[in-house]
N, C-alpha and C positions, 0 to 999 in steps of 0.2 A: 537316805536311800530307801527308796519302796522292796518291802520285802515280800508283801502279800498284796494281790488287787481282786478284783471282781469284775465281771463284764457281763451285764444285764442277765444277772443269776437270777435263774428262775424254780421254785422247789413247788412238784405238783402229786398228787396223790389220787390215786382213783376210788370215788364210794359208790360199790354197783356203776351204775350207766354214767356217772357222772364224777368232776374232776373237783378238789379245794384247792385251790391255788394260795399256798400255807408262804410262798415269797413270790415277790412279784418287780424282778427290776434292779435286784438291787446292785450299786456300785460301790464299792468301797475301797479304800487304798490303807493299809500300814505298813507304818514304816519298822525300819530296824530298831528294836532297842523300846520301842513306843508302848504306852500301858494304854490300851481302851478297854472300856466299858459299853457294855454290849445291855439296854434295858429295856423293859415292855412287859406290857400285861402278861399275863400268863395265856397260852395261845396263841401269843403273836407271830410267833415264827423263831424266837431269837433262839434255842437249841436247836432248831433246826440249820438256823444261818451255820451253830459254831459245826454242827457233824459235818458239811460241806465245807468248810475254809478247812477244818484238819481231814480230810478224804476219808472220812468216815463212814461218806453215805455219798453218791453222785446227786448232780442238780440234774434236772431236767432238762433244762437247756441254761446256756450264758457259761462261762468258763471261771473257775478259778485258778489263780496263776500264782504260784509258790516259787521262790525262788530264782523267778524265771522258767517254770516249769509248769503245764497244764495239766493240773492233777485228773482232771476228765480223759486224757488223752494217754496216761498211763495205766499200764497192762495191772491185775492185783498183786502180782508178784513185785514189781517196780512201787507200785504203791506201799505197798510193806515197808519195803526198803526206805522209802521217801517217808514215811511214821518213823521209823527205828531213828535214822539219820537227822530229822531235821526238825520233828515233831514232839512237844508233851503234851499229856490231855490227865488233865486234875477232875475225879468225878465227884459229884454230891455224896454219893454213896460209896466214896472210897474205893471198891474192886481192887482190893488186895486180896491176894490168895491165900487161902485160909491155912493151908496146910505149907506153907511158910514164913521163917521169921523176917521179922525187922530187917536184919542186916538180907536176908536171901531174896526177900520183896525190893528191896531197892537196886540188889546187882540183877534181878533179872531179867530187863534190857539188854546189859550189856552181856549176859549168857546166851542170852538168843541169837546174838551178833557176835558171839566167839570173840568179845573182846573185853576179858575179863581183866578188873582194873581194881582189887583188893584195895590198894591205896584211896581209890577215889569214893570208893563208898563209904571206906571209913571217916574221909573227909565230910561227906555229905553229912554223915551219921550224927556227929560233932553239930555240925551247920541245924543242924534243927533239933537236937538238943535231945537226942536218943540212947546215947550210948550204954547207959541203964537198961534200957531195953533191947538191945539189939538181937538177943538171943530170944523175946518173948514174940509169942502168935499173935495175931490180930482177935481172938477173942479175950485176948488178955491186957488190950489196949483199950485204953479211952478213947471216946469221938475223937478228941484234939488229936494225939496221938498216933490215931489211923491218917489223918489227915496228912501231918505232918510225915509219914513213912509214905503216902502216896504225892506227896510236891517233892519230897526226896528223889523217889522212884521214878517219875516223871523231869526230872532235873539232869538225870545221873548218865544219860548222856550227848550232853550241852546242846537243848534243842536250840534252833534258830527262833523259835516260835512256841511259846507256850502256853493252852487252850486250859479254861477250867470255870466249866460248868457248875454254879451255884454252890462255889466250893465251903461255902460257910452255913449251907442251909440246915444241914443238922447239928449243928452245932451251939452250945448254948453260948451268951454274949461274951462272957471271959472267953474259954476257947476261941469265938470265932474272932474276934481282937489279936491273939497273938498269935492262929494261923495265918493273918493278913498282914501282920507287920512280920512275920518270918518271909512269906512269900515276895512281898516286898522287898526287904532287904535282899536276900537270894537273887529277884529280877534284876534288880540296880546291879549288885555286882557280876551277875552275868552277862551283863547284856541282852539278854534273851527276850524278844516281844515276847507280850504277854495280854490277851482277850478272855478279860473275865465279863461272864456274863452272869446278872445279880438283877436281886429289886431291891436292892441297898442304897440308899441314895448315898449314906455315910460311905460307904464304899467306893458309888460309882464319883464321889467329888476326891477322892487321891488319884484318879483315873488322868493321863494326860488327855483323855479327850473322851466323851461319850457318846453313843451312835446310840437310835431308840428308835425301836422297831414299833410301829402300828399297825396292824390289819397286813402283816408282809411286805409294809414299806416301810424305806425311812422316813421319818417324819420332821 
């Protein structure tokens, strides 16, 4: 079942008098449950691609369709909602809140949504292998670590769709090895698509399929 598609997405930027046309066309379909890999030179447009598929950022013109729903065509308040409900987004840089712990960084999703689920965080907690730390801050955490409490946090409640951005790039080769086989294991058994975008080739080959972005196109 197509979960997310694309319909000649176009992402354009104005410099002074004139426009960079950073995507240019693109189509895309995944499906439910589906791992892709999202890859391209640096500039090519592919973070860009991922803030428009999770409604991060609007296209310019061409629609993206979630769900069955035209994230261009809802209000930001519906937008919101449509992140909270149906969306995760894994950053390079982690953005966990500094001034909370492990355990309060992963339920705060579901605090923002007044639907607080103790049980389920703890279970997560367990799932990535924290519970030593639950009480500890994020400057008190390794790369791995943060990583691991932000695919938590992002997890915690059961996105249909889960986005993450060059989740392994700060990370040294152990850590990013058992962020990826955690995040992995976690997708399989949630079901949850999941669109990492990477210049890992090692990476994008456990991918069920890879998209490569060139100059704003596929290629």
């Amino acid at each position: 079942m197509t979960l997310l598609r694309t319909q000649n997405l176009n992402k354009s930027f104005p410099i002074g008098d004139d426009q960079i046309n950073v995507l240019k066309g693109i189509n895309i379909n995944i499906e439910a449950g589906e791992f892709v890999a999202i890859m391209g030179k640096s500039g090519s447009g592919k973070s860009t691609l991922l803030s428009l598929l999770a409604g991060l950022d609007q296209a310019t013109s061409g629609q993206v369709i979630l769900a069955d729903e035209d994230l261009g065509q809802l209000s930001e308040e519906q937008l919101a909602i449509k992140r909270q409900s149906d969306i995760g987004f894994v950053f390079q840089s982690f953005h966990l809140i500094p001034t909370l712990n492990v355990e309060e960084n992963i339920a705060f999703p579901l605090n923002i949504a007044r639907q607080h689920n103790p049980e389920k965080v703890d279970a997560l907690i367990e799932a990535v292998e924290l519970a030593h730390r639950k009480k500890s801050f994020p400057n008190q955490l390794s790369g791995g670590e943060k990583q691991r409490t932000a695919i938590a946090r992002a997890l915690v409640t059961d996105p249909k769709i889960l986005f993450a951005d060059e989740p392994t790039g700060n990370l040294d080769e152990t850590n990013a090895k058992q962020v990826i086989e955690l995040l992995l294991n976690l997708q399989k058994a949630s079901g949850t698509a999941l669109i990492i975008v990477t210049h890992d080739p090692a990476l994008a080959a456990l991918a069920d399929r890879t998209i490569t972005i060139k100059d704003g196109q596929i290629s």
